[in-house]
N, C-alpha and C positions, 0 to 999 in steps of 0.2 A: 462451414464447420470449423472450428478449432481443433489447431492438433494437438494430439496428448498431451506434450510439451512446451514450452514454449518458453525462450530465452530473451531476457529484456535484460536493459542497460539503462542506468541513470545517465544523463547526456553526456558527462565526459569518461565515462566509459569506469573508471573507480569501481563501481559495486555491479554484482551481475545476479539478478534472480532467475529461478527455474519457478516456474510455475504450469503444476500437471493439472490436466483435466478442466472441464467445464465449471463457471462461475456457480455456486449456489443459488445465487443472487444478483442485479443488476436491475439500480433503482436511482434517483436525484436523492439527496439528503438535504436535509434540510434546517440538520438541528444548531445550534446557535456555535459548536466547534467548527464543522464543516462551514457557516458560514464566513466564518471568521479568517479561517485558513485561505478562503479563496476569492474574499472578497468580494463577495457576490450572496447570491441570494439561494444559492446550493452548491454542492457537488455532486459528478458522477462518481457512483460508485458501482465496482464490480468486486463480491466476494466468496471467499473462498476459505476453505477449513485452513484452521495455520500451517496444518502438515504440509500442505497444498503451493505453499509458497517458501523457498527458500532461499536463502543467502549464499549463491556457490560461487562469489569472489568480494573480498574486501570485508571491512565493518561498518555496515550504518552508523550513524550517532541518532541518538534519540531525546525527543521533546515532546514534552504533554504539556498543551494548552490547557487543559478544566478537567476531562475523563481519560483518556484512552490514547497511550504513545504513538506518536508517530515517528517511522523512520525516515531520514533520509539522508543525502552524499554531503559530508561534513567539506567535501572540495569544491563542489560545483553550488550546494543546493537541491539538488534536483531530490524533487520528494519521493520517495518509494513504495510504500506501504504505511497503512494503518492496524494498529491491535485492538483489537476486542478480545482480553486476554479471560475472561470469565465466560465467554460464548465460544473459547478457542477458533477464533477467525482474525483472518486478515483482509484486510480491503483497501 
C-alpha cells in the first residue's frame, strides 16, 4: 500500500515533490512523445490529478517536445513530471 504522502527527489536533491494519495492510473505509454523521451518503445507512467503532485523545494525548468510540458532539474537533469494540462493531471 502507498502512503498518503509521499516525498521524492530529483537525484541531486535541487527540486522535492510531495505527491498525495494513490495513482489514478498506471499504464506503459506508448505515443511517439513518450517514445522519444526515452528512447525506447514506451514509458511507465503513473498519474495523478495535478493538485496531487507538488513542487515543495526549488523550480523545475520546463520543455515541450510536440504536446504536453515536461518538468525537470535544470542542474542534474533528472526528469520530474509530466503535464496534461487540459485533463488537469500530472504523470
Amino acid at each position: 500500500m502507498l502512503p498518503a504522502v509521499s516525498t521524492v527527489t530529483c537525484p541531486c536533491g535541487a527540486i522535492e515533490l510531495s505527491i498525495s494519495g494513490a495513482p489514478l492510473a498506471q499504464f506503459y505509454c506508448h505515443c511517439d512523445d513518450c517514445r522519444k523521451m526515452t528512447s525506447g518503445a514506451y514509458a511507465a507512467e503513473s498519474v495523478y490529478r495535478q493538485d496531487a503532485v507538488t513542487v515543495t523545494r526549488g523550480t523545475p525548468a520546463v520543455w515541450t517536445l510536440q504536446r504536453n510540458p515536461r518538468h525537470y532539474c535544470a542542474q542534474c537533469g533528472g526528469r520530474l513530471f509530466i503535464e496534461v494540462p487540459a485533463q488537469k493531471l500530472r504523470g
